[in-house]
N, C-alpha and C positions, 0 to 999 in steps of 0.2 A: 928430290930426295926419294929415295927407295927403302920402304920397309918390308918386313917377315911381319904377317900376321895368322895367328891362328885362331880361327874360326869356332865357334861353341854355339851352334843353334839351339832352340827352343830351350833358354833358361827363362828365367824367373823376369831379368830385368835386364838392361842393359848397362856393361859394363865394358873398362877397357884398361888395362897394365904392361905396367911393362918390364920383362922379365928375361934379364940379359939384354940382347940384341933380336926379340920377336917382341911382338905387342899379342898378350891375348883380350878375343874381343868377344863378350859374351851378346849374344842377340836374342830377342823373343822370335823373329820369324823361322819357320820352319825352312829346312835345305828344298824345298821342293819351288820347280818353276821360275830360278832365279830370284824369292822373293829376299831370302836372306842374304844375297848378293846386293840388290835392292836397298837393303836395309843396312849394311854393313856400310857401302859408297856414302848413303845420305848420314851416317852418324860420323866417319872417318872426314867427312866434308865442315861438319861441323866440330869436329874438336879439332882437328888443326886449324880451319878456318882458311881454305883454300882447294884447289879442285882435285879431287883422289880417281884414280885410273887402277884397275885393276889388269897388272901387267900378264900374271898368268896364274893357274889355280881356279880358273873358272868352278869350277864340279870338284873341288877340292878341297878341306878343312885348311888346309895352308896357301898362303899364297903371298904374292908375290904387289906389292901393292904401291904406284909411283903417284906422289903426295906433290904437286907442281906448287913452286913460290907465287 
């Protein structure tokens, strides 16, 4: 499965919805040195409950994110 996720660094807490056809995903880590990348994969790994690959959007608020069965 392929989702649009959009990206919200350094909030409060973490969160995730979904609005239309993107999911927005709030994170406390900062966009600096992949760590919000980091932290994005290990929370997307745990609410669907399966392996998340980030297909493109590396250095990007949006991206492009492949959620495998």
């Amino acid at each position: 499965m392929i989702i649009r996720v959009k990206v919200k660094p350094n909030s409060c807490e973490q969160d995730i919805q979904k609005v239309g056809e993107e999911y927005i995903v709030r994170l406390k880590s900062a966009p600096e040195n992949g760590k919000a990348n980091i932290e994005l994969i290990k929370f997307l790994k745990k609410y669907f409950g399966a392996d998340v690959k980030i297909k493109s959007g590396l250095s990007s608020r949006k991206k492009i994110i492949e959620v495998s069965n």
